[in-house]
C-alpha positions in Angstrom: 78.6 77.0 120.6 75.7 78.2 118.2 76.9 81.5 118.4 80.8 80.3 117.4 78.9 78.4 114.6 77.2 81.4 113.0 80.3 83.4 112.9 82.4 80.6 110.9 79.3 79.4 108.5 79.1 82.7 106.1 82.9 81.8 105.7 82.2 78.2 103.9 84.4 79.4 101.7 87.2 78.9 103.7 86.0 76.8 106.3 88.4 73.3 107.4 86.2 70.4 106.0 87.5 68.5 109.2 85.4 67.4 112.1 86.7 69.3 115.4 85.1 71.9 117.7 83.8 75.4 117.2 86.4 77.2 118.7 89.1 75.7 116.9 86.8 75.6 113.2 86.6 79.4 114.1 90.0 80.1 114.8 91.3 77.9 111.6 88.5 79.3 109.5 89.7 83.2 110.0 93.2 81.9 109.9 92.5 80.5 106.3 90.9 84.0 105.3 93.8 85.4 106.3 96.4 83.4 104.7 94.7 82.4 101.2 95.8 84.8 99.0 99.3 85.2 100.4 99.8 81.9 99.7 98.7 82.3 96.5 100.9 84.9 95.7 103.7 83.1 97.5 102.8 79.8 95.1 103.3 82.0 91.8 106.8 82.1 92.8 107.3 79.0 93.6 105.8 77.9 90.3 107.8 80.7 88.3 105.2 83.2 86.8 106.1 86.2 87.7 104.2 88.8 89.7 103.3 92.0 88.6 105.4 94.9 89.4 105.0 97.2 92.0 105.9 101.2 91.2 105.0 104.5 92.3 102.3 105.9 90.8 104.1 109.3 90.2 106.6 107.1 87.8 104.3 105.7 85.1 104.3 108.6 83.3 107.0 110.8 83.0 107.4 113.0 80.0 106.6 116.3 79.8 103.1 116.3 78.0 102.1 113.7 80.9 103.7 116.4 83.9 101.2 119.0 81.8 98.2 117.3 82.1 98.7 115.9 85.5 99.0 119.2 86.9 95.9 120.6 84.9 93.8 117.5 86.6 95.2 118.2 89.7 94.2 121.6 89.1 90.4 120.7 88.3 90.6 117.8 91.1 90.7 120.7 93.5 88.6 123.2 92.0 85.3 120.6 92.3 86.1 119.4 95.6 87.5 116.0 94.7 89.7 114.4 96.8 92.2 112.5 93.7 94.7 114.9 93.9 94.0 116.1 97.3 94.0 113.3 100.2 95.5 111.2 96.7 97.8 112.0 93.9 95.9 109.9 91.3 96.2 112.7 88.9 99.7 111.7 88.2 98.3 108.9 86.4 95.1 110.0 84.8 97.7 112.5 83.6 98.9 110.1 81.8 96.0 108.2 80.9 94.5 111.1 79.7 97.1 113.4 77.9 95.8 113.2 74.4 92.6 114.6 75.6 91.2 116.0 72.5 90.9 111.7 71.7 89.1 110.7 74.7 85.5 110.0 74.2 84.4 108.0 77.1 85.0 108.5 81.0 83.2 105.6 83.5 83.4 106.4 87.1 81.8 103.9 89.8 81.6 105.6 93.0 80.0 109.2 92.9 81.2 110.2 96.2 77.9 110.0 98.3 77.4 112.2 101.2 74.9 110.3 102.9 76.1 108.6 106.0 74.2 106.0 106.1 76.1 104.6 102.8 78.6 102.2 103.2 82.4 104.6 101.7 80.4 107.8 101.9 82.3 110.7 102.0 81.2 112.5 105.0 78.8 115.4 105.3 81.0 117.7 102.9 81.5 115.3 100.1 80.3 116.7 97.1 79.0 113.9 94.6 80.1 114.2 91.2 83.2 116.3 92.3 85.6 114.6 89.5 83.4 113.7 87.0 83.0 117.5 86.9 86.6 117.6 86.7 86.9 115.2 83.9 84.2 116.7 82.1 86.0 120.5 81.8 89.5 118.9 81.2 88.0 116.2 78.4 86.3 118.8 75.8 84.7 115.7 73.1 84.1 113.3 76.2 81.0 111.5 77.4 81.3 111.2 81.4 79.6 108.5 82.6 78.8 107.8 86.4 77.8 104.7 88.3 76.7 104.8 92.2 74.9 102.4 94.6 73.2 105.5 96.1 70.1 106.8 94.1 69.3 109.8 96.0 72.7 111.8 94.3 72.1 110.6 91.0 72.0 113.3 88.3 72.5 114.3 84.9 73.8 117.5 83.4 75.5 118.9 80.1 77.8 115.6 78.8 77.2 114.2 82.3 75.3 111.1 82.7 74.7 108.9 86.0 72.9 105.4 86.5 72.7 103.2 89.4 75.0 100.3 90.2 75.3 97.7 92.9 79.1 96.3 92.3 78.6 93.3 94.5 75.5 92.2 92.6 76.8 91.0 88.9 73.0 91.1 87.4 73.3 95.1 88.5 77.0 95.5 86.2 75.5 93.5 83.5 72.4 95.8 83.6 74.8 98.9 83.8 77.2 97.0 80.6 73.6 97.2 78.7 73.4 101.2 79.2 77.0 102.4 78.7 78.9 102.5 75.5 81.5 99.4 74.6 84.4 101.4 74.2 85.5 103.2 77.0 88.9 105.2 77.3 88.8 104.9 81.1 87.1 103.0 83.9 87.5 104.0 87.3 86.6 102.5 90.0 86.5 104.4 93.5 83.3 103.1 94.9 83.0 100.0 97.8 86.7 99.1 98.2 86.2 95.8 98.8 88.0 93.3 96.9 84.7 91.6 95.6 83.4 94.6 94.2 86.3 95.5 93.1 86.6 91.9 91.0 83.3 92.5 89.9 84.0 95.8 88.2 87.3 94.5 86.9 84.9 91.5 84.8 82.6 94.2 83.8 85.3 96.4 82.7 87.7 94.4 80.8 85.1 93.7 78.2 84.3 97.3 77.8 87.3 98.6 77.8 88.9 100.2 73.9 92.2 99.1 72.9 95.0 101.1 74.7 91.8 101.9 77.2 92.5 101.7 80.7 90.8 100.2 84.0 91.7 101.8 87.4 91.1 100.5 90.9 91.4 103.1 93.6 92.1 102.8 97.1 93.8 99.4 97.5 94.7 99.0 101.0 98.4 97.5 101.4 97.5 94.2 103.0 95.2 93.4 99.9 98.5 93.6 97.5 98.6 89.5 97.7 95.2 89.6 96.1 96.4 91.7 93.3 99.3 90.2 92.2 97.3 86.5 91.6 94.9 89.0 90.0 97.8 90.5 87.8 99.0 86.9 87.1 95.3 85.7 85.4 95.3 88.1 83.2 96.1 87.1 79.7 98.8 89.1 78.0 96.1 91.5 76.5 96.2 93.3 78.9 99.3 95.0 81.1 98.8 95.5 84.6 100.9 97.1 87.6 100.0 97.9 91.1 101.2 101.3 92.1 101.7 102.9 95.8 100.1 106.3 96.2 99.3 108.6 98.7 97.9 106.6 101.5 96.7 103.6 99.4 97.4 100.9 96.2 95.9 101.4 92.7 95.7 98.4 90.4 96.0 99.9 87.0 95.7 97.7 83.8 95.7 98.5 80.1 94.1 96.6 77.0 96.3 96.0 73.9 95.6 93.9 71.1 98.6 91.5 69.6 100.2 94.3 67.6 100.1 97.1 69.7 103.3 98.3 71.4 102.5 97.8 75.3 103.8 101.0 77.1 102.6 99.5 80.4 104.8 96.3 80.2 107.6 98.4 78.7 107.6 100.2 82.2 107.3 97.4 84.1 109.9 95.6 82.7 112.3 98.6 84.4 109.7 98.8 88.0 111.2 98.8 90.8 
């Protein structure tokens, strides 16, 4: 019975505030993990606020000067080893993102790509950290690229490229990181734990840091998490425009910051998204 209890307890959370025994307070307490956020994202229906839509990521961006950059990223992606256009086609949206590139002044990346196993989302043996930063760097001539990584040992610093240390699931670490790095960033990535704590985490840290018409990507979304997202989506105010997008092999929750008067290409899309 101690043993049952000890599972259930980390989960307070979610835990039945109902006397009853441990097997059934287990079974009810990962039922409740389970079924929370569907719910929620079943209740914003049933209330009438609409979800965010869901597109494919190769849609947002269509026009030409988009297609050009996309396939210069995708380019770069491979050339340094990084896997966003390779086990992913993110660079159909960064092509986007990213197509004035002369403009952009400041990349943020969390999640280096470690190569040390013992890391929790390491990328194996060949990873090679850095790989799209290095990417970004070469196709963004006037940017600052700015990295973030729980591991310390792959750390590093070169010509326009600068790296700190970041725990995502520890907010005193973001706030330390939001002290260091600039307060207008054109784009902040986040391909780092995958878990949606650290992912909401990043997402408070980044909104504030974010310029207008500056972006916020999540990376690697896994399908049963899309509930989560779309109560996500629906807190957001209407400064910023969010969609969740299928890739290859995973979900991307992409959102935009606009002020008042801008003209929101984001919500212009998704008012046609599948």
């Amino acid at each position: 019975m101690t043993n049952l209890i000890n599972l259930y307890q980390p989960l307070e959370l979610f835990v039945p505030n109902s006397a009853g025994d441990s097997n059934s307070l287990l079974r009810l307490t990962l039922q409740a993990v389970n079924q929370t956020f569907p719910l929620l994202s079943h209740l914003l229906g049933v209330v009438g606020r609409r979800k965010i839509p869901t597109g494919r990521i190769e849609q947002v961006f269509t026009d030409a000067e988009a297609k050009a950059a996309a396939d210069a990223l995708k380019f770069l992606f491979a050339k340094f080893e990084s896997d966003k256009s390779t086990g992913r086609n993110y660079h159909h949206l960064y092509g986007g993102i990213l197509k004035s590139k002369h403009d952009i002044s400041c990349l943020l990346e969390i999640g280096l790509g470690t190569n040390n196993l013992d890391v929790v989302s390491n990328m194996g043996t060949a990873g090679v950290p850095g790989a799209s930063l290095r990417a970004f760097r070469e196709y963004l001539p006037n940017a600052t690229i700015i990295g973030a990584d729980v591991d310390r040992r792959i750390l590093f610093q070169e010509d326009r490229i600068q790296t700190y240390f970041v725990d995502q699931t520890d907010l005193a670490s973001l706030e330390s990181l939001a002290m260091t790095v600039p307060d207008s960033i054109d784009l902040i990535i986040d391909d780092g734990l995958h878990s949606p704590n650290a992912n909401l985490a990043v997402l408070a840290f980044g909104l504030k840091k974010l310029k207008n018409r500056g972006w916020l990507v999540i990376e690697d979304i896994a399908e049963r998490a899309a509930p989560l997202w779309e109560v996500v989506g629906a807190l957001l105010p209407d400064t910023f425009a969010s969609q969740l997008l299928r890739a290859e092999g995973a979900l991307v929750f992409a959102v935009q910051r606009q002020d008042a008067a801008a003209v929101p290409y984001l919500r212009a899309h998704n008012q046609q998204a599948p």
